[in-house]
C-alpha positions in Angstrom: -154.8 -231.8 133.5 -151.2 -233.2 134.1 -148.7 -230.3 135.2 -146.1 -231.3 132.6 -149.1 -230.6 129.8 -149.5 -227.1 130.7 -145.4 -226.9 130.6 -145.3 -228.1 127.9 -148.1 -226.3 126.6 -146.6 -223.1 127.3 -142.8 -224.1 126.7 -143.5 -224.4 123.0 -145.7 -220.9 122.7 -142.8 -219.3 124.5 -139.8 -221.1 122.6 -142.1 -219.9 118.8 -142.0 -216.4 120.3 -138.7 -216.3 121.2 -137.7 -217.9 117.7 -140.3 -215.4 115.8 -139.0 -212.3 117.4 -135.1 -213.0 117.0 -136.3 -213.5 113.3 -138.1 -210.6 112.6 -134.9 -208.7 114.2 -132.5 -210.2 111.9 -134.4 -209.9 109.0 -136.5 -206.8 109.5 -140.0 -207.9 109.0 -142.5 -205.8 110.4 -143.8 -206.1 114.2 -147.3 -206.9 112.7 -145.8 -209.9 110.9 -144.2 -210.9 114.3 -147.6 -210.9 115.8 -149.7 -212.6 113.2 -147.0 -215.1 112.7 -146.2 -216.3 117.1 -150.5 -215.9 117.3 -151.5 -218.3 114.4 -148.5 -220.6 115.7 -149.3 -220.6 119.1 -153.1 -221.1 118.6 -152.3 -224.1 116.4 -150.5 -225.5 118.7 -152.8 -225.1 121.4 -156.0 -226.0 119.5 -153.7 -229.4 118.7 -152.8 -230.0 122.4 -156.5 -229.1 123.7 -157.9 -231.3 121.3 -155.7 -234.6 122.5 -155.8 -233.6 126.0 -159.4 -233.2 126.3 -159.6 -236.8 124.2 -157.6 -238.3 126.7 -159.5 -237.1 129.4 -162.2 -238.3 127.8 -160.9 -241.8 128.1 -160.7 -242.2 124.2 -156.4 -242.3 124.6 -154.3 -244.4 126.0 -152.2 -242.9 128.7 -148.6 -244.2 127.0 -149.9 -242.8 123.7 -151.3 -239.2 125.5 -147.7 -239.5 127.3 -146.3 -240.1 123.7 -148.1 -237.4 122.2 -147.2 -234.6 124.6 -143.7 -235.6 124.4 -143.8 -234.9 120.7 -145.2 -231.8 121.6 -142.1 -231.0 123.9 -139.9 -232.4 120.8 -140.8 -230.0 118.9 -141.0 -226.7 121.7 -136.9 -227.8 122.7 -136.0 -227.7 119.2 -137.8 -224.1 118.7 -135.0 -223.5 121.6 -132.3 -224.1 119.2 -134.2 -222.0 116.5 -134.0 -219.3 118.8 -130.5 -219.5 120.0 -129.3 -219.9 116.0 -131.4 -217.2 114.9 -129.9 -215.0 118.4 -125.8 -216.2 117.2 -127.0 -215.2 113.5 -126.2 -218.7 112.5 -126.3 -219.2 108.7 -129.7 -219.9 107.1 -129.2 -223.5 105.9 -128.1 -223.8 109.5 -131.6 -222.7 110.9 -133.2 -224.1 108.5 -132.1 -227.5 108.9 -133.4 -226.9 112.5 -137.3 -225.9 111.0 -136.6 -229.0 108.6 -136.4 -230.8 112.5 -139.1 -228.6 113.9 -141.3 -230.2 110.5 -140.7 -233.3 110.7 -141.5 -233.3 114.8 -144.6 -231.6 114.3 -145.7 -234.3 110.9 -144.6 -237.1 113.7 -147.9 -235.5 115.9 -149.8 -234.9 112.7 -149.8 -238.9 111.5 -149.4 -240.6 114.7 -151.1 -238.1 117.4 -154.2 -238.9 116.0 -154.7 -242.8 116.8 -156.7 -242.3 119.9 -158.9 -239.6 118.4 -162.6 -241.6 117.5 -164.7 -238.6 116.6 -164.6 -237.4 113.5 -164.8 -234.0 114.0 -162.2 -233.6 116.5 -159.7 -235.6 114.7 -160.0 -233.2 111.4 -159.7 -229.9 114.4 -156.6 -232.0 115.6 -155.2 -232.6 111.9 -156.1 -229.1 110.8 -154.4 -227.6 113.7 -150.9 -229.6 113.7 -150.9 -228.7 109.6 -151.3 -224.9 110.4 -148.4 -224.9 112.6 -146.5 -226.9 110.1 -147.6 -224.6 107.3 -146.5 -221.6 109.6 -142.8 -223.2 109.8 -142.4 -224.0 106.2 -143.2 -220.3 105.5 -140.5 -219.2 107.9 -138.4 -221.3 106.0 -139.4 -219.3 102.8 -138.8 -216.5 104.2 -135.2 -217.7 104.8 -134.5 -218.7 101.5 -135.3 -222.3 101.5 -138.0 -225.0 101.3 -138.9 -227.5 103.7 
């Protein structure tokens, strides 16, 4: 496994968490919603990543489209940055949630093209399934904000 995959890998767990727990401060949800909400994220995102990683290594993807695909992945874990800061300056919501709208439409990038490499059929519906959970998690942060994405 490549070192920038596990940074990567770990730069976008850590940016959600960051971004979930400035949340939950500024709008007072409750520490067990923090939890449940950074856990099902991050294991999405994982799941996602482990699933193309191991398919690369598999020799089923390219290397420019694995390279491709984990720089979506990145994308998305250095805009969750600029969730977090927003969310730390108590920037407005349409602010922040123009930044989830970004965070969406990285994450659908992964979902329809991350999945070109991926022959069996199983593992492509784990990779799908995964990338829509983390979406779905994002667009109910975005609820919860007031907005829809």
């Amino acid at each position: 496994m490549e070192r920038g995959t596990v940074r990567t890998r770990k730069l976008a767990g850590f940016t959600f968490v960051i971004a979930v727990v400035l949340w939950t401060q500024a709008f007072t949800c409750s520490k067990h919603q923090v939890v449940a909400t950074e856990h099902d994220f991050l294991i999405a995102v994982t799941a996602a990543q482990n699933v193309e990683i191991a398919e690369f290594q598999a020799g089923n993807v390219p290397l420019d489209l694995h390279k491709q695909i984990q720089g979506g992945f990145l994308k998305t874990s250095q805009i969750g940055e600029q969730v977090a800061k927003l969310l730390a300056a108590n920037a407005s919501n349409q602010t922040v949630l123009a930044q989830l709208t970004q965070v969406v439409a990285s994450l659908q990038v992964l979902l329809d093209e991350g999945n070109l490499g991926i022959k069996n059929a199983a593992t492509l519906a784990a990779y799908k399934a995964s990338v829509q959970a983390a979406i779905d998690i994002v667009k109910n942060l975005a609820t919860a904000l007031g907005g829809t994405i």
